[in-house]
C-alpha positions in Angstrom: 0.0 0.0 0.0 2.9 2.4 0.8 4.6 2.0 -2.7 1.1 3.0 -4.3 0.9 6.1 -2.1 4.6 6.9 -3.2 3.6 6.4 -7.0 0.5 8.8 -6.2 2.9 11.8 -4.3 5.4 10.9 -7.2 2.8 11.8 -9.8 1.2 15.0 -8.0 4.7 15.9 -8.0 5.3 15.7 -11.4 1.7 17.3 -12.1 2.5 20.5 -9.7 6.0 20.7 -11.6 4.6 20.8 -14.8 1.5 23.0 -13.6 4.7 25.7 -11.7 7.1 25.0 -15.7 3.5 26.4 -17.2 2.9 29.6 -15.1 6.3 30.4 -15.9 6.3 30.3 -19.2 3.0 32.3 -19.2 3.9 35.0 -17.0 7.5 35.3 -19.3 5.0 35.5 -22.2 3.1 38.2 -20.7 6.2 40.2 -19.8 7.4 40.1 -23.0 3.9 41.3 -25.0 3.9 43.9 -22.4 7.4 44.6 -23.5 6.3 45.0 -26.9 3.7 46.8 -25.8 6.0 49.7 -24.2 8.0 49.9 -27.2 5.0 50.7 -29.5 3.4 53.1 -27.3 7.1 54.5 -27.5 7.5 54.3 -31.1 3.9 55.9 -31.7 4.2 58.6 -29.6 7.7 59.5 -31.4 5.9 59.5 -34.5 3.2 61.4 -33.4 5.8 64.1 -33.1 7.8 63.7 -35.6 4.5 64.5 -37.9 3.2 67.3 -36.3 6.8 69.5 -36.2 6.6 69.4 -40.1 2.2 69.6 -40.0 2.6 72.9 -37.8 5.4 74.4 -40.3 3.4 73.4 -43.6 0.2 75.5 -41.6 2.3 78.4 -40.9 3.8 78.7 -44.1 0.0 78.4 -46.0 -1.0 81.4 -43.8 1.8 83.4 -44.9 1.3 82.4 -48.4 -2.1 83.7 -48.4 -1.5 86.7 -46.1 1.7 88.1 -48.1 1.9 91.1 -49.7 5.7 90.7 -51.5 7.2 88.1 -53.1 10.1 87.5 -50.9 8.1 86.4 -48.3 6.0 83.9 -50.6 9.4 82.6 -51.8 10.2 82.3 -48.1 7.0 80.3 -47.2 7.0 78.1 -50.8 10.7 77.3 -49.3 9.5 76.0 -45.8 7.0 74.2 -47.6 9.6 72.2 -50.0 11.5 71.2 -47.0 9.0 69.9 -44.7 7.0 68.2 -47.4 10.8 66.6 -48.2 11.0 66.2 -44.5 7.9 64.3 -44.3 8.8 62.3 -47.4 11.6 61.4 -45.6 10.0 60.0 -42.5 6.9 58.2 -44.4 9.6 56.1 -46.1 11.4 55.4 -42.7 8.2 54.5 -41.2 7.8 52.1 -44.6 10.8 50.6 -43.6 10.1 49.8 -40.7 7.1 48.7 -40.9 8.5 45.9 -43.8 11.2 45.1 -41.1 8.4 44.2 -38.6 6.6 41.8 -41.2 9.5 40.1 -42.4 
């Protein structure tokens, strides 16, 4: 009778081990989505910026192109506008890019 009850304790041991081996691995798999998480809230936030630097420019130059009275000063605001729409350029193809690099 005692070498069943050892078989039994053997087994619950083996269950509990196996049971204590899952919750690991779930808890590690939780940390690490959470992980992922961070770094996208991180990464969207950073591109949230990075858009509305070049957004806020494009608006202020438009204003001045309809408010100015000389052409210096529309050559001035057609300027800004060529480099932030390059600038924005830029960062769609970055974000392109990246965006492959997290599919492949």
């Amino acid at each position: 009778m005692l070498a069943g009850a050892g078989v039994v304790v053997l087994g619950l041991g083996l269950a509990c081990a196996r049971q204590a081996r899952s919750a690991r691995v779930a808890r590690e798999a939780l940390a690490d989505r959470a992980a992922r998480q961070a770094v996208r809230a991180r990464l969207a936030r950073r591109l949230e910026h990075d858009l509305r630097s070049p957004v806020g420019a494009m608006a202020v130059a438009l204003e001045l192109l309809r408010s100015a009275d000389d052409d210096a000063t529309r050559n001035e605001a057609m300027a800004v506008l060529e480099r932030q729409v390059a600038r924005m350029t830029s960062l769609t193809e970055r974000v392109h890019e990246f965006a492959q690099g997290m599919a492949d």
